[in-house]
C-alpha positions in Angstrom: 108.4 57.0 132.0 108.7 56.0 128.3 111.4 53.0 128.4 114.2 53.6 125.7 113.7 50.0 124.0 112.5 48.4 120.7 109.0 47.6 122.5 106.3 50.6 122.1 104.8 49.1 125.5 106.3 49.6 129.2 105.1 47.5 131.7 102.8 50.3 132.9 101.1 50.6 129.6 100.5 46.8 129.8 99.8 46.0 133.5 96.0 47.5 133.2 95.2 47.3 129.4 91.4 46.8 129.3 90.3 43.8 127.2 88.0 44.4 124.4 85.3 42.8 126.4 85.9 44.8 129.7 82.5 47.2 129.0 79.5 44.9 127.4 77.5 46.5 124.9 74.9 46.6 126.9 76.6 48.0 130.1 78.4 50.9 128.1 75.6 52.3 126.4 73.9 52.2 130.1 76.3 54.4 131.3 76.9 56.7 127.9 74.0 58.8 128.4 74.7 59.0 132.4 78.0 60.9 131.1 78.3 64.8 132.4 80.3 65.4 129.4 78.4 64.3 126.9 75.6 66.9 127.8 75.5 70.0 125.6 76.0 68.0 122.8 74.0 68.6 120.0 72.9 64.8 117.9 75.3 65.3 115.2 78.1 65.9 117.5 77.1 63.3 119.8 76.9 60.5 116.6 80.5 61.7 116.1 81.6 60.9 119.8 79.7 57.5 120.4 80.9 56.0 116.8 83.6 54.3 118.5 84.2 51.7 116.1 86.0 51.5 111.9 86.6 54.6 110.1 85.2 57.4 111.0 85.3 61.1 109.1 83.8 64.1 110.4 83.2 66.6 108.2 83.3 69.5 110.6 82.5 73.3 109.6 83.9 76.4 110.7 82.6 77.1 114.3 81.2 73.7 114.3 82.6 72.6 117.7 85.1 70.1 116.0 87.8 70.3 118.9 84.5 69.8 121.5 84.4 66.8 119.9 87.7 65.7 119.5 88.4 66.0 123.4 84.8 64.5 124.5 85.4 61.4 122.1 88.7 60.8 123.8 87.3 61.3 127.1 84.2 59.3 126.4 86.8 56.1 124.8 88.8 56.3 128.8 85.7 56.9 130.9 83.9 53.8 128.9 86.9 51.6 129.4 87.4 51.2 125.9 91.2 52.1 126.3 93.6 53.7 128.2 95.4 57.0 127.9 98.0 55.3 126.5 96.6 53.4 124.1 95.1 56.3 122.3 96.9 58.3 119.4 96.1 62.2 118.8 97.5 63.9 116.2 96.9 67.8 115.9 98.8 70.4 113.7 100.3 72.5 116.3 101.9 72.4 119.8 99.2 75.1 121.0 96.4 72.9 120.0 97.7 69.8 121.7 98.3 72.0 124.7 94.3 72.9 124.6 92.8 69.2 123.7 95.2 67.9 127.0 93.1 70.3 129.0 90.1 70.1 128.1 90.1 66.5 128.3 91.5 67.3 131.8 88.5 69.0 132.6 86.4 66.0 131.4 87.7 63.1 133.1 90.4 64.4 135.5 93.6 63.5 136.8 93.6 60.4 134.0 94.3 62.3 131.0 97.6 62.9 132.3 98.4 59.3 130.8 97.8 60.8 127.6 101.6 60.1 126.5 100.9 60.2 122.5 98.9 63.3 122.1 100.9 65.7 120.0 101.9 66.5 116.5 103.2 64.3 113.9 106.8 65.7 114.3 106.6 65.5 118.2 105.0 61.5 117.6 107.4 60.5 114.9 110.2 62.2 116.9 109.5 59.9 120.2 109.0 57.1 118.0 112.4 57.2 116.0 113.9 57.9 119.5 113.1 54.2 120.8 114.1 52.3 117.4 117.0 55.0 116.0 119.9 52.0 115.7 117.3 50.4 113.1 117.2 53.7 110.9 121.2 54.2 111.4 120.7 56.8 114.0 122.0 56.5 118.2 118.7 57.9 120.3 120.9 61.2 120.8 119.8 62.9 117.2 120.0 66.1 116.7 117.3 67.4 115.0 118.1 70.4 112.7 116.9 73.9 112.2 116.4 76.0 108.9 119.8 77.6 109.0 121.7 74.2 110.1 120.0 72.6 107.2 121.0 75.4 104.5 124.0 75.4 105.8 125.1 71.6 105.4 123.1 71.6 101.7 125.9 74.4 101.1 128.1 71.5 101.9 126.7 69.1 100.0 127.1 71.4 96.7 130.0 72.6 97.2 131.5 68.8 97.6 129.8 68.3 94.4 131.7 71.1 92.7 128.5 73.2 92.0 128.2 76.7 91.7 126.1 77.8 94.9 124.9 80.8 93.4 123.6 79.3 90.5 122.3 76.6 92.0 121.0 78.3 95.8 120.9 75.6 99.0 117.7 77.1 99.4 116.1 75.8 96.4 117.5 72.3 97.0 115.8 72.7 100.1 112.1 73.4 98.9 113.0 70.4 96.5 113.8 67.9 98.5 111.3 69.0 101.5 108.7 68.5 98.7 109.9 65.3 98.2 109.9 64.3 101.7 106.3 65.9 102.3 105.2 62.9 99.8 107.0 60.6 101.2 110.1 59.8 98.8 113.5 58.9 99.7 116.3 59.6 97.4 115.9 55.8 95.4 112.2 56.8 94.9 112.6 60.2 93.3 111.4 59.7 89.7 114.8 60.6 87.5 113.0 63.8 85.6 112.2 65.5 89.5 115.9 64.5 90.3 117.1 66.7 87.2 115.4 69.6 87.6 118.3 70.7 89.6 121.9 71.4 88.6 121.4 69.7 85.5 120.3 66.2 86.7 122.3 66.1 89.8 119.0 66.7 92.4 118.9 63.1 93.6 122.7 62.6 94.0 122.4 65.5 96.1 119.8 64.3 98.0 121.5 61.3 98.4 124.7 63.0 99.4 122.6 65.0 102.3 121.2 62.2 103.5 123.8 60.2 103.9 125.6 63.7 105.6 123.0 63.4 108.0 123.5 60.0 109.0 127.3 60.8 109.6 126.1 63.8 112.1 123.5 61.8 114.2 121.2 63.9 112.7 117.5 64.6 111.2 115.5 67.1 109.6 111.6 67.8 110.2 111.0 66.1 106.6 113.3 62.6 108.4 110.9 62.7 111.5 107.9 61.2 109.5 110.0 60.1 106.7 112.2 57.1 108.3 109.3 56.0 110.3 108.1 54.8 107.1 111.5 53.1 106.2 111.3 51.6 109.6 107.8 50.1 110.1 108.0 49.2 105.6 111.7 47.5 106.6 110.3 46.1 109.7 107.2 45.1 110.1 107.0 43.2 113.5 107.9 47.0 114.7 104.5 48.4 112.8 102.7 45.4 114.5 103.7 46.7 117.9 102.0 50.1 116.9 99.1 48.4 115.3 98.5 46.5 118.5 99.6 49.1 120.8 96.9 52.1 119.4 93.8 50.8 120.2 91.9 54.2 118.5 93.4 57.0 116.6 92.2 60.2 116.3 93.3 63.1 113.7 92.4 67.2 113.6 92.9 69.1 110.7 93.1 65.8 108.0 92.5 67.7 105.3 95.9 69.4 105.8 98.0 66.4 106.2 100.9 65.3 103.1 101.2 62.7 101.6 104.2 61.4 104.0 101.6 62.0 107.0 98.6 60.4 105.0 101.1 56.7 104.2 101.8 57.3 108.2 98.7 57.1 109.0 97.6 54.2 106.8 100.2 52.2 108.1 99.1 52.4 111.7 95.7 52.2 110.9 95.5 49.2 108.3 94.8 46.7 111.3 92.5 47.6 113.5 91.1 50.8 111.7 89.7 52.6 114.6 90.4 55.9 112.9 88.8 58.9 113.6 89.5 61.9 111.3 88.0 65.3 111.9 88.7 68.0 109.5 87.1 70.5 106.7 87.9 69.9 102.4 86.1 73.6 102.5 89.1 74.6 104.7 92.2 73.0 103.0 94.4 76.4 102.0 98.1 75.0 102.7 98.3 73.2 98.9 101.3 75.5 98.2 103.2 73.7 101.3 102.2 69.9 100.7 98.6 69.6 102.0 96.8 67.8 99.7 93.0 67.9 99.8 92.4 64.4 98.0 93.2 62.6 101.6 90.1 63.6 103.0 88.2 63.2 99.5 88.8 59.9 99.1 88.6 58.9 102.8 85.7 56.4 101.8 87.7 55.1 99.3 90.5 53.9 101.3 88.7 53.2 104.1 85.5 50.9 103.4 82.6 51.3 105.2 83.8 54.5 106.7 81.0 56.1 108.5 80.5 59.9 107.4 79.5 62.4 110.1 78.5 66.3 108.9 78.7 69.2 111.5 76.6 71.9 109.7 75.3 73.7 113.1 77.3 77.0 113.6 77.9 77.9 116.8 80.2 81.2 115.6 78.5 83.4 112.7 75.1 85.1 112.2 72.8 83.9 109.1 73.6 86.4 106.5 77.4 85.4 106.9 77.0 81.4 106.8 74.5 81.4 103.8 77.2 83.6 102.0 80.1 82.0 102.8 77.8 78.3 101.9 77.3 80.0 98.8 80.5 80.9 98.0 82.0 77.9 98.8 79.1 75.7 96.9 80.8 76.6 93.5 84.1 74.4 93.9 83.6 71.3 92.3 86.0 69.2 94.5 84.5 68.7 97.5 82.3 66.7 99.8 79.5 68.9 100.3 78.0 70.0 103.6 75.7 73.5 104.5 76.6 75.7 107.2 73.4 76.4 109.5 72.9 78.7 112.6 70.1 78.9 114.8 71.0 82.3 115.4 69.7 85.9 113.9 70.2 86.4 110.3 72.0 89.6 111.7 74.2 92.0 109.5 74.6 91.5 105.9 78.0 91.1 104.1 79.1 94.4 103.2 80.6 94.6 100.1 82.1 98.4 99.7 83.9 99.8 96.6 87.2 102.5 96.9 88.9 104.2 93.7 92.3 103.0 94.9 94.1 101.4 97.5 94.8 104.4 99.8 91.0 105.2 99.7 90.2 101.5 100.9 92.9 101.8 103.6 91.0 105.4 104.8 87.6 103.9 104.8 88.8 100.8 106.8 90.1 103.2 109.2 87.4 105.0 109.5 84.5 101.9 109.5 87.2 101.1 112.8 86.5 104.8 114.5 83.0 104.4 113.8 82.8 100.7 115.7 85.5 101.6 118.6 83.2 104.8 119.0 80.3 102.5 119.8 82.2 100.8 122.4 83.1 97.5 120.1 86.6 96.0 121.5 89.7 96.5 118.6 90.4 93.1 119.9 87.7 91.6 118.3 88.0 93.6 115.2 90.6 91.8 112.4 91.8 93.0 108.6 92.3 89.9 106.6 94.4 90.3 103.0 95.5 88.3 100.4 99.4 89.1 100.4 101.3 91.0 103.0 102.3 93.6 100.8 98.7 95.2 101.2 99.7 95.6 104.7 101.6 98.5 104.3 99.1 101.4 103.8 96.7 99.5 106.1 98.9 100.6 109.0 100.3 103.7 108.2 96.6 104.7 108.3 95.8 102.8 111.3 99.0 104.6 112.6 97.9 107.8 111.5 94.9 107.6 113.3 96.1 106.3 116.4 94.4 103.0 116.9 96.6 100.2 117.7 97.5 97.2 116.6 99.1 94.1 116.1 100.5 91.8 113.0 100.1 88.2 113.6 102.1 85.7 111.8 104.8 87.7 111.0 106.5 91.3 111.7 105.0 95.2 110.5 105.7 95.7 107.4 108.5 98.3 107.9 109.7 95.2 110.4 110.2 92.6 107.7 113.8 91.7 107.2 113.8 93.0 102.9 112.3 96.6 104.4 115.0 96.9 107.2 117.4 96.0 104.5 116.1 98.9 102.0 116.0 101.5 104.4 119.5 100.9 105.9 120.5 101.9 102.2 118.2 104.6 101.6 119.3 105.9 105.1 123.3 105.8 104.2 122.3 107.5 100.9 120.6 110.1 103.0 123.3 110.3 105.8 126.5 108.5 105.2 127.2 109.1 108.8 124.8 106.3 109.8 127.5 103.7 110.6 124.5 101.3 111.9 122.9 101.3 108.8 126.1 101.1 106.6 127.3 98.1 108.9 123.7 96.2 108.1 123.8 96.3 104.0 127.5 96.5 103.9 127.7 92.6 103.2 123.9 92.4 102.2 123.6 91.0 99.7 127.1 89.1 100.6 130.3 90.8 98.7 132.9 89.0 100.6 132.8 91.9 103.3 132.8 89.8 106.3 133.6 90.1 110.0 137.6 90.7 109.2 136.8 93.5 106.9 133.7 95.3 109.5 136.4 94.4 112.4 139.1 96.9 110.7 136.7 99.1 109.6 135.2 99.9 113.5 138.9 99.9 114.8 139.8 102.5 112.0 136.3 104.4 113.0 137.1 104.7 116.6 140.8 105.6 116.5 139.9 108.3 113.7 136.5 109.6 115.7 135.0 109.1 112.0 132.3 107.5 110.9 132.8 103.7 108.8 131.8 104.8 105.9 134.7 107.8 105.8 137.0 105.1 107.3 136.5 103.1 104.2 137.6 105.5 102.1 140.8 106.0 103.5 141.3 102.4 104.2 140.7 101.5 100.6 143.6 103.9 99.7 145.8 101.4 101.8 146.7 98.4 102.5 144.9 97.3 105.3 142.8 94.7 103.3 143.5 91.9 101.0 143.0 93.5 97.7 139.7 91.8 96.6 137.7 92.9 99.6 139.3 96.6 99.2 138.2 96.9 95.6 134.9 95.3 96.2 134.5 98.0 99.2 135.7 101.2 96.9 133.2 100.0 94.2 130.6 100.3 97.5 132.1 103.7 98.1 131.4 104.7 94.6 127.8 103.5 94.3 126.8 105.8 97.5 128.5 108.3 95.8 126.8 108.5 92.6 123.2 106.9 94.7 124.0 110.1 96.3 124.4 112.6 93.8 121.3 111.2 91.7 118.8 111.9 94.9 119.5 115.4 94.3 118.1 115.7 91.0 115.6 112.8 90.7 112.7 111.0 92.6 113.3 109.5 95.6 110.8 106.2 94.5 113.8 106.3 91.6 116.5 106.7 93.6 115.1 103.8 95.5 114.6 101.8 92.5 118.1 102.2 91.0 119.6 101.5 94.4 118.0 98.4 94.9 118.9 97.1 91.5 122.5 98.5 91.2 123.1 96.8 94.7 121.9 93.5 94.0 119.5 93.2 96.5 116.6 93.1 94.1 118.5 90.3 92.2 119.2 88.1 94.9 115.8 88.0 95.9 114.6 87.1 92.2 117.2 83.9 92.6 115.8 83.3 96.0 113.9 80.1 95.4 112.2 80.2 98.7 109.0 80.1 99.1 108.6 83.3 100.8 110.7 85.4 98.1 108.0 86.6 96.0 106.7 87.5 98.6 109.5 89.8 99.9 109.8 91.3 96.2 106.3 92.6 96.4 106.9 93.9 100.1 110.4 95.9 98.0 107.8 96.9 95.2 105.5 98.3 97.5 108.3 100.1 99.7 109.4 101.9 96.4 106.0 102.7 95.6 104.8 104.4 99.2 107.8 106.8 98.9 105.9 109.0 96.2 103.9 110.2 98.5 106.8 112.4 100.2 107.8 115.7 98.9 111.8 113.7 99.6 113.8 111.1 101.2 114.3 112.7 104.4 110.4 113.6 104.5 109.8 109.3 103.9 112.3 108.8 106.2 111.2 110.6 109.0 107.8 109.1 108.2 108.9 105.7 109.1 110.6 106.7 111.9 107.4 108.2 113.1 105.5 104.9 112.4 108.3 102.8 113.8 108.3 104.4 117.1 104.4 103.7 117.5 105.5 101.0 119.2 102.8 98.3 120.1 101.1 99.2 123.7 100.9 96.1 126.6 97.3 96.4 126.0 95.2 93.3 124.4 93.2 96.1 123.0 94.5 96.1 119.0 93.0 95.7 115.9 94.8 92.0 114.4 96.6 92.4 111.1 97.1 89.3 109.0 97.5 87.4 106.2 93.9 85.0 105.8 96.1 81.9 105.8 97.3 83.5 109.6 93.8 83.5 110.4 92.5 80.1 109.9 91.1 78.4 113.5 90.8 82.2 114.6 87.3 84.3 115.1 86.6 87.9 115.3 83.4 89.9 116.0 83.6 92.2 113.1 85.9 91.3 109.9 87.3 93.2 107.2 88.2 92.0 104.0 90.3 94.1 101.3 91.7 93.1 98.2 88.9 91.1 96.8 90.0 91.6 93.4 90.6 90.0 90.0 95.1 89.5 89.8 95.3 89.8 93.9 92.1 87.3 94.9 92.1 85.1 93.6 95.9 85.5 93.3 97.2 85.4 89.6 100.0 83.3 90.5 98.0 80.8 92.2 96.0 79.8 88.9 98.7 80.0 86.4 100.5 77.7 88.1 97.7 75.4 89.3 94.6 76.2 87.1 91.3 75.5 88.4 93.0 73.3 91.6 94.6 76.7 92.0 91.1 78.4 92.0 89.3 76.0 94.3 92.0 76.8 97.0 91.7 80.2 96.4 87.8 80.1 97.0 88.5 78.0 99.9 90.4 81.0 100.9 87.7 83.1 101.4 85.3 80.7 102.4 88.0 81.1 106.0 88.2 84.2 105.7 84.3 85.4 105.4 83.4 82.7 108.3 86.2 84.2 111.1 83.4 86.6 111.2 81.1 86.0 114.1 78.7 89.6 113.6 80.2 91.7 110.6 82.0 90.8 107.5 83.0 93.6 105.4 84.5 93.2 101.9 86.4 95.9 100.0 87.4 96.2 96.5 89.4 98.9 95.0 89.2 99.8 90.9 92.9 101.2 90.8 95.7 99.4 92.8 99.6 99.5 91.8 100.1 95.8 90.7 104.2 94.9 89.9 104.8 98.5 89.7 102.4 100.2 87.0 98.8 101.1 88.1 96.3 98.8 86.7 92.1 99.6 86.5 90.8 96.5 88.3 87.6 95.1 88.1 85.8 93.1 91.4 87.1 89.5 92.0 84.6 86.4 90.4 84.4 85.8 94.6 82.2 89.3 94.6 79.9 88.3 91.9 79.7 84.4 93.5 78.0 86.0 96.5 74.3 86.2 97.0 72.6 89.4 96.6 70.1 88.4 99.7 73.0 88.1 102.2 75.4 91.5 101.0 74.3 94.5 100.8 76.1 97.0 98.8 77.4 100.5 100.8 80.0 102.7 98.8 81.6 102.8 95.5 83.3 105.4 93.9 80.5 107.5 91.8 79.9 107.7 88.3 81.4 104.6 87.7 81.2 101.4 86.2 82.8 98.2 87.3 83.1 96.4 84.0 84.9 93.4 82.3 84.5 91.3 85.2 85.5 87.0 85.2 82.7 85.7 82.5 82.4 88.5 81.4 80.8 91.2 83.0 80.3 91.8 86.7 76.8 92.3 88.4 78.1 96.0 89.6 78.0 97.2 86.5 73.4 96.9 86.5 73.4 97.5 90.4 72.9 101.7 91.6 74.8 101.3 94.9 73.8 104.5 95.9 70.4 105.0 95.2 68.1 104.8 98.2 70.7 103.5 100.9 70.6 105.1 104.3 74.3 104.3 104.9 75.9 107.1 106.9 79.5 106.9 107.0 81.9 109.5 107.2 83.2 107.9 103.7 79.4 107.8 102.2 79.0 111.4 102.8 81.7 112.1 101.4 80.8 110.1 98.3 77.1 111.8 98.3 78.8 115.1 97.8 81.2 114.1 95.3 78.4 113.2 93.2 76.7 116.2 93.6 79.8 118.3 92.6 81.9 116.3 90.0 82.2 119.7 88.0 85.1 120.5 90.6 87.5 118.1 89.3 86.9 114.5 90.8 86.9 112.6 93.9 89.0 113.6 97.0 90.8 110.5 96.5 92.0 112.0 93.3 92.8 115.5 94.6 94.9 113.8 97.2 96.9 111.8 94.6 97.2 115.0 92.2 99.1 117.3 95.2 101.5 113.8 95.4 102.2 114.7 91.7 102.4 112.0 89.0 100.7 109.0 88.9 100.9 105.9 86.5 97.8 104.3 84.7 98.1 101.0 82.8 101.7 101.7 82.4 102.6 105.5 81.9 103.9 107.8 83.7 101.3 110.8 83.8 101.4 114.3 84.3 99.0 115.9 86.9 95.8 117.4 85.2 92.8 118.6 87.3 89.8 120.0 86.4 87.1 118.4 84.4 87.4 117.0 81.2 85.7 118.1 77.6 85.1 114.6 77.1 81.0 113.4 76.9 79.8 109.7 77.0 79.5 107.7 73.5 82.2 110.1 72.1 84.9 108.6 70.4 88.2 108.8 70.9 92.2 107.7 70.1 94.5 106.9 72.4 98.2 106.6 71.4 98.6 103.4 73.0 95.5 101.6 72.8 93.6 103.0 69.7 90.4 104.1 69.0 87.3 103.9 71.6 84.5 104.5 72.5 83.6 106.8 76.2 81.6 104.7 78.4 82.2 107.0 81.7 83.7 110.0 82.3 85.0 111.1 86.3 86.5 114.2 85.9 89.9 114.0 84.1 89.3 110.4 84.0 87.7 108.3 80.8 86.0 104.8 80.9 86.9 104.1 77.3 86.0 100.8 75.9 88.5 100.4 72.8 87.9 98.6 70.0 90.6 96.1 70.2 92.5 96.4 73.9 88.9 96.4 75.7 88.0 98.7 78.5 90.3 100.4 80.2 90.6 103.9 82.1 92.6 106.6 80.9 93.4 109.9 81.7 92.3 112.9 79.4 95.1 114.4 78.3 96.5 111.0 76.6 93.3 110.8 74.0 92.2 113.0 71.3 89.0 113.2 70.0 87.7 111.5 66.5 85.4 113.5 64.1 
């Protein structure tokens, strides 16, 4: 047992501590190759494990075997006698993975890796560390270490003490700040005074102050403290960091290239004395910028380290060739980064697929049915994964995964019509539809908050039951009395009066309108936009996307009873489901067969992520898919479609730089929509618009034959993706609402042409109703017929 004193050594650790002369040379690399566990190694892997000694960086590939190494080094530093269990410090990212290195070291040596007593995460590390020197950091051993919602909640505190206005200035965002802060290491003194003002007009760092010091007053911590006053205590006391210095014979690290800057100082510290550091990690695989990981730690490992040795695992042990030489490819045009070349001594095997849809739904149905085909051939759904960009492209995925009744599972977060906004929107869309629904009006009734708390719901349910009514017709007669305080019962009859006229206006319009105005009327939409989370724009896309599904239904009740349907396809007991995920969810995962939709210009790389980053922004974005084209052990399959709803309107796309990076030896084109042209893409021009995906291909999906005949009968009016989307009714293109029109157009190629909006052009493609116009001034765009006229 660990002994709750200022001394990081018990007398166990101490009684049998091997000196650094226990093992010769000579002796240990006698009985290195003797080792069972060293066999299987390949020479690169083994360098990695017998480079006991100084700085040590392995750059370590996807499917390299990095954890094989990890466990076998710290087996092969106990069975040499180099140290002890407990003079060895292992850091992962993740409870799950220190569970998994504990065992297999297990395996390895035995019974002795149970004296493993500081392999964990940083948090779990830094927590037993400020546990055995808390009175130093103003702290009993006792701390409570808080959650999200304890945290929120005393940062409300903390404002209102301050005499802010909470709503203007959210806990949540001084939250993100000062985690931020705390990710790099700063205390409140070290905040630099414009980062302080950002909030509430220059009062961030008081705040911070202010919170910190609340914490100190409540015995308690945050996740951001754990790391955080282990710095204050080994900078403020240094005979403490000495203790650790001497104590941690070698140090190990997975995952360095996502540590912050607080965990990269941590690590210095304990490292500056003997600096028998061993990092393992992948600058290709660094996609957690937007929470604090910051690449440069593992670029400039040589730099702070001298003399570090440099260690490359390039032999694949997970993908076939055609999938590591495109994702090396890929990957080879971000400038920041070490460099390295994923090899496999296995069969070239499939090509990348790269497969083009007219619109979203279209590259939802052909996933679904690539996923028949493959289940039809006997391949497992659990080794078959759909990787996106943003969760909001979830959402048709699995209604068409639902429709055709293959299961599956989301991991890293709820279905879509799970999420928390969705449940939200639907509980008012369902009262709208039926007032009745007292569990639905009891949900949103406070949501977003109106000062309708437990008092008012309380007399609401006792007037209910003793009328046999539902709530909602309680509340009306309750706001005729005086049974509340007169600011909750006008803020409840203004509720009243909403549903009313909500009510009234699903009658006579839209029910994606309806939607729309009862989101924004409510407030719900607004409180999301001052939601300074990290995770609210986000949610806003998931209510965008909501609103936009609904046109598909004839009416409300039709949507409703739609995901009501999809709802109650609850997820079987079986392991045997397709994965659903975002690709920063999949990262350290590994799938036979791999699809990848979205990859387009605005949604990958994401338009947010450069305009706020720029080309650092791009890099991660390429690392992105780097992860997500090597989870792919036998197929990757990307997907692109040239119409998707983007914010609301429906946008022509074009295929994402990432497409045109690829190398045309290892992807092989298999569907896009016929008779045309993928133009205007990043640098103007993509390679799709000189390659004839459909001449002599002997692809024989369900979706290519489908495609063949299109192009054999365009004189009927289009694609069957559009005669689907013309019996929904209107659709919008870059920006306007549009009428239905079917049939084909009298439009020819080379014509000219004006359009209201845009001007004059010139016809480059013509699909039915649809133009390919390139105009003269707003560039190329698609338009439907019926908004140009034709120039003499």
């Amino acid at each position: 047992m660990n002994q709750p004193d200022n001394s990081p050594n018990s007398q166990d650790d101490l009684a049998h501590q091997p000196s650094s002369g226990s093992l010769s040379a000579r002796a240990r690399a006698a009985v290195a190759p003797q080792l069972a566990y060293l066999s299987g190694l390949n020479p690169e892997q083994r360098a990695a494990v017998e480079a006991t000694e100084g700085p040590v960086l392995v750059l370590a590939g996807a499917g390299t075997g990095k954890t094989r190494v990890l466990t076998t080094r710290i087996a092969h530093l106990i069975a040499t006698g180099r140290a002890w269990p407990s003079q060895i410090l292992a850091v992962t990212f993740t409870n799950k993975a220190a569970r998994e290195m504990r065992e297999r070291i297990g395996r390895a040596i035995g019974e002795v890796a149970e004296g493993m007593q500081w392999l964990g995460t940083f948090h779990s590390i830094g927590t037993k560390i400020l546990r055995r020197h808390a009175e130093l950091v103003g702290l009993r051993s006792d701390f409570t270490i808080l959650g999200t919602d304890d945290q929120l909640r005393l940062m409300k505190q903390v404002i209102e003490a301050e005499g802010i206005d909470e709503k203007r200035w959210p806990a949540r965002q001084l939250a993100g700040l000062i985690d931020a802060w705390k990710n790099r290491g700063l205390g409140p003194d070290q905040v630099a005074a414009g980062e302080a003002g950002a909030f509430a007009n220059g009062k961030g760092g008081r705040l911070y102050r202010a919170y910190q010091e609340r914490l100190k007053v409540l015995n308690a911590v945050d996740f951001g403290d754990l790391l955080l006053e282990c710095l204050r205590l080994w900078r403020e006391h240094p005979d403490i960091l000495e203790q650790y210095q001497d104590r941690f014979r070698y140090m190990l690290v997975d995952e360095y290239q996502d540590t912050n800057v607080a965990q990269y100082l941590w690590l210095r510290l304990l490292a500056q004395k003997r600096k028998n550091l061993c990092c393992v990690g992948d600058d290709d695989q660094s996609i957690y910028g937007w929470r604090g990981a910051e690449v440069d730690n593992i670029l400039r490992f040589e730099h702070d380290f001298p003399g570090a040795i440099v260690i490359r695992l390039e032999r694949n042990y997970r993908s076939t060739g055609h999938i590591l030489s495109a994702a090396s490819v890929l990957i080879a045009k971000n400038q920041g980064r070490l460099g390295k070349t994923l090899r496999t001594e296995d069969e070239l095997g499939e090509k990348v697929t790269i497969t083009g849809a007219w619109d979203s739904e279209d590259e939802a149905r052909l996933i679904g049915e690539e996923i028949e085909a493959l289940h039809a051939k006997k391949h497992p759904l659990s080794e078959i994964a759909i990787l996106v960009r943003i969760s909001a492209q979830m959402r048709e995925i699995e209604d068409r995964l639902v429709q055709l009744g293959v299961p599956y599972r989301v991991i890293g977060g709820p279905r879509f019509y799970e999420r928390a906004e969705i449940r939200d929107a639907l509980a008012y869309l369902r009262v709208v539809n039926q007032p009745a629904d007292d569990l639905a009006f009891e949900r949103i009734v406070n949501v977003p908050k109106r000062g309708l708390g437990d008092a008012t719901i309380q007399v609401l349910h006792n007037h209910a039951r003793a009328a046999r009514v539902p709530m909602m017709e309680a509340a009306r007669f309750i706001v005729e009395t005086d049974e509340l305080k007169p600011k909750p019962r006008a803020t409840l009859r203004d509720l009243l009066i909403s549903f009313g006229r909500w009510s009234k206006l699903s009658e006579t319009m839209s029910q994606s309108e309806v939607a729309q105005i009862v989101l924004e009327e409510s407030g719900y939409t607004d409180m999301w936009q001052k939601e300074k989370s990290a995770d609210a724009a986000g949610r806003l896309e998931n209510l965008k996307e909501l609103v936009r599904s609904m046109e598909e239904f004839p009416d409300l009740q039709s949507f409703l009873e739609h995901v009501s349907l999809v709802m109650e396809a609850n997820e079987s007991d079986t392991s045997e489901r397709v994965s659903l995920m975002t690709l920063h969810a999949a990262k350290g995962l590994e799938f036979d067969t791999v699809f990848l939709p979205g990859w387009e210009e605005g949604l990958f790389p994401n338009q947010r992520a450069l305009d706020e980053s720029g080309r650092a922004g791009l890099e991660e974005e390429r690392r992105l898919a780097h992860v997500g084209i090597t989870r792919a052990k036998r197929r990757a399959k990307i997907y692109f479609a040239s119409n998707r709803r983007i914010h609301g309107l429906w946008n022509s796309t074009v295929p994402s730089r990432f497409v045109d990076d690829l190398p045309e030896a290892n992807v092989e084109i298999v569907e896009a929509p016929a008779n045309f042209s993928y133009g205007g893409g990043y640098g103007g021009g993509s390679r799709f618009d000189r390659m004839q995906p459909f001449s002599g291909s002997s692809y024989q999906t369900p979706g290519w034959q489908r495609a063949q005949a299109h192009r054999a009968s365009t004189e009927d009016g289009g694609s069957s993706a559009r005669r689907s989307r013309d019996r929904r009714g209107p659709m919008m293109i870059e920006g306007e609402l549009v009428a239905k029109s079917t049939g084909s157009s009298g439009f020819t190629v080379g014509g000219r042409v004006l359009h209201s909006k845009f001007g004059p052009g010139t016809i480059e493609a013509v699909d039915g109703n649809k133009l390919t116009v390139e105009f003269d001034k707003a560039g190329r765009k698609m338009v439907l017929d019926s908004f140009v006229e034709a120039l003499g």
